[in-house]
C-alpha positions as CSV (number, residue, x, y, z in Angstrom):
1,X,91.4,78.3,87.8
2,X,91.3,78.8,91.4
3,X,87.3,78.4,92.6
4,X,87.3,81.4,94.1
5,X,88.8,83.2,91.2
6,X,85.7,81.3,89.3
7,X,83.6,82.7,91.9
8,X,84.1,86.4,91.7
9,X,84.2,86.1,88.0
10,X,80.8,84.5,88.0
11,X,79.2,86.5,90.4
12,X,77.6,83.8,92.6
13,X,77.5,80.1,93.0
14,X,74.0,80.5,91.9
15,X,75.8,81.9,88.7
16,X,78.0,79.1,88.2
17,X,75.5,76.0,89.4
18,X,73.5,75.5,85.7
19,X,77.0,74.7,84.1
20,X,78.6,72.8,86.8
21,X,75.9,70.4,87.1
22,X,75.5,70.2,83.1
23,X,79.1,69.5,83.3
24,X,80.4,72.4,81.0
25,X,82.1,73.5,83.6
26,X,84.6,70.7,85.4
27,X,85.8,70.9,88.9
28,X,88.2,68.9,90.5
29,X,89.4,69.0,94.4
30,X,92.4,68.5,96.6
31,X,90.8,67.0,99.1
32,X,87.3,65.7,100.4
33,X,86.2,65.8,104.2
34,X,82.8,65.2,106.3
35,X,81.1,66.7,108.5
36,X,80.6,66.9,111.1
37,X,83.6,66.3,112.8
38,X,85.8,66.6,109.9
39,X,86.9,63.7,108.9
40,X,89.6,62.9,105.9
41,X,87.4,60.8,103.0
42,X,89.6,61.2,100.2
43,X,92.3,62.5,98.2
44,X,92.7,64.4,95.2
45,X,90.1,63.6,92.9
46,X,87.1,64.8,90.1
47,X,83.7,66.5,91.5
48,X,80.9,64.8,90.1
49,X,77.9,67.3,88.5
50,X,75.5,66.0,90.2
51,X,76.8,67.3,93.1
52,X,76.6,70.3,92.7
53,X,72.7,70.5,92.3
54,X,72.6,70.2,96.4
55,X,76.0,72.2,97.0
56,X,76.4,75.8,98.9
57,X,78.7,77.9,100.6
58,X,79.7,78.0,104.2
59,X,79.6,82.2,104.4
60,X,81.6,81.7,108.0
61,X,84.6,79.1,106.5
62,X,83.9,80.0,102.6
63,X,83.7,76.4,101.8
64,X,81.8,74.4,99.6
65,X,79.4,72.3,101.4
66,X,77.9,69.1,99.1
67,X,74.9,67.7,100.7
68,X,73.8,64.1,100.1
69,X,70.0,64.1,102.0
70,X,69.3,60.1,100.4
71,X,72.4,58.8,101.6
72,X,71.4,56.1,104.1
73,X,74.4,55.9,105.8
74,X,77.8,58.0,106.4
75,X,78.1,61.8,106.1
76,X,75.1,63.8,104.7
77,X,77.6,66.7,104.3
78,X,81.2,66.9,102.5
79,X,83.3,69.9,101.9
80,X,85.8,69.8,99.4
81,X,89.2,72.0,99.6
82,X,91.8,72.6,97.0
83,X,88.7,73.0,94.3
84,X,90.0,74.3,90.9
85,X,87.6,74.4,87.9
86,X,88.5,74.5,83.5
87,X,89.8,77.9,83.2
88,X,88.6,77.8,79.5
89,X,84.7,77.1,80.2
90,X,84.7,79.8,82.9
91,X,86.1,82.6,80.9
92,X,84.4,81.9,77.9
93,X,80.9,81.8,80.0
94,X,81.8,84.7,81.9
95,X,84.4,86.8,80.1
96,X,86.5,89.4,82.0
97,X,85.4,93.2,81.8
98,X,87.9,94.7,79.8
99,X,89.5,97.3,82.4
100,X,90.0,100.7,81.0
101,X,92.2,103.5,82.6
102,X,90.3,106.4,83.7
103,X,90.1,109.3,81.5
104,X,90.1,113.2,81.7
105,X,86.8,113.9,82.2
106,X,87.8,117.1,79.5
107,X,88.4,120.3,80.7
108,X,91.0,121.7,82.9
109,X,94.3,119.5,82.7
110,X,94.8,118.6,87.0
111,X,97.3,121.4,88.1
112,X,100.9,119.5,87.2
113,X,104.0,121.0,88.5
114,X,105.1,122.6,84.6
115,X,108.2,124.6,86.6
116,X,109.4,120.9,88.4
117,X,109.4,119.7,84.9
118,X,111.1,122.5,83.2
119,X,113.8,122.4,86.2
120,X,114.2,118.5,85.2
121,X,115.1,119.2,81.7
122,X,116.8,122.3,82.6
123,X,119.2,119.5,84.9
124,X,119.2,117.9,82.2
125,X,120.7,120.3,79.7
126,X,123.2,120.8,82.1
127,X,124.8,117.5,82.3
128,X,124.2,116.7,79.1
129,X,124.4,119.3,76.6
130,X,121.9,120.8,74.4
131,X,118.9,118.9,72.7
132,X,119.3,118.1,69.8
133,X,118.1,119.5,66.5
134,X,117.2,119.0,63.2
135,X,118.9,119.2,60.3
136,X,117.4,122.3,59.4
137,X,118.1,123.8,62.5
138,X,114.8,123.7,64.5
139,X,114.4,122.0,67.5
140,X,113.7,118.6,68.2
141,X,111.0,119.4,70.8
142,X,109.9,115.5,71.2
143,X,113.1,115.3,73.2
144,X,112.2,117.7,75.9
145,X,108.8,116.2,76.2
146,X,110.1,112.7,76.6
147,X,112.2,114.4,79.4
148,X,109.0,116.2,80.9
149,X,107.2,112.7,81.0
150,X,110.0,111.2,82.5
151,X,109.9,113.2,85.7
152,X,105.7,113.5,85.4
153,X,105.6,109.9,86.1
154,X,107.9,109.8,88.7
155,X,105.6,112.8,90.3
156,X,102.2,113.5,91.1
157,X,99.6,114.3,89.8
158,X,100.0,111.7,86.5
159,X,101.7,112.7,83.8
160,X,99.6,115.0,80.8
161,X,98.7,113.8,77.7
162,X,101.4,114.6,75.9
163,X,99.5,117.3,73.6
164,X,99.2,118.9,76.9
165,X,102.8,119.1,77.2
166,X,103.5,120.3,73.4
167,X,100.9,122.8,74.2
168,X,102.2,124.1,77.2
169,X,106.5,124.3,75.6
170,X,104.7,126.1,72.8
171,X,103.5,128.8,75.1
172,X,106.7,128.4,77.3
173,X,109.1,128.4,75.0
174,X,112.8,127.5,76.6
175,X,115.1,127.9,73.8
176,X,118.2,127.7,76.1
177,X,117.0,123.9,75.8
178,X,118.4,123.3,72.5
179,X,121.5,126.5,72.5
């Protein structure tokens, strides 16, 4: 998983730190540099736990930044690029939100365009021939609300639930539908 996709799953690097430094969570980079001056240190490689305990981001460049305050010699600060970390540990530490679609608050359906509807299975009809029926005669009223969705979601406001829509045929009948 991409870091920052770890990131803004996790909330904060302060989120993520306890498990990267226990190691639960492993990272590995694409590249290593110093600073300053950035300088090329290495290659693709495995980011050690332990150095994440001294690690933070750069909020101008969005970089990691590992410091390493006891090193005698050398750079005292790395950044690594390319940093992807086990997909598996971060979503089972930090699950997604399941995302729900918004609801109806109740109510009063949102004004829909009933007669643009109607004209679209009237258009229908027209090319096409009746709907269909059963075998007992009544109509097959399913088929004009299939019809009525059909041009609700190429519209707005979003479609009606689709009781809405057997409501509304009920009290607007359009036998000429199925003649």
């Amino acid at each position: 998983m991409p870091w920052d996709e770890a990131l803004k799953r996790a909330g904060s690097l302060e989120a993520l730190r306890p498990h990267l430094c226990a190691g639960s969570i492993l990272a590995h980079r694409a590249g290593l540099y110093g600073l300053p001056g950035v300088r090329a240190l290495g290659g693709p490689g495995t980011i050690s736990p332990r150095w994440w305990a001294k690690a933070h981001e750069d909020a101008a460049t969005g970089r990691v930044i590992f410091t390493f305050p006891d090193r005698p010699s050398g750079f005292r600060e790395v950044f690594a690029v390319g940093i992807e970390v086990e997909r598996a540990a971060v979503e089972r530490l930090f699950p997604a939100a399941p995302v729900h679609a918004p609801r109806h608050a109740g109510g009063r359906d949102p004004d829909n365009d009933w007669e643009g509807a109607a004209r679209h299975v009237d258009a229908w009809v027209a090319k096409h021939g009746p709907l269909p029926r059963r075998k007992d005669g009544k109509p097959i009223v399913a088929r004009a609300v299939d019809l009525m969705i059909e041009w609700f979601e190429k519209n707005e406001p979003p479609a009606p639930e689709q009781r809405s829509i057997y409501r509304w045929l009920s009290d607007n009948p359009h036998q000429a539908w199925w003649s």
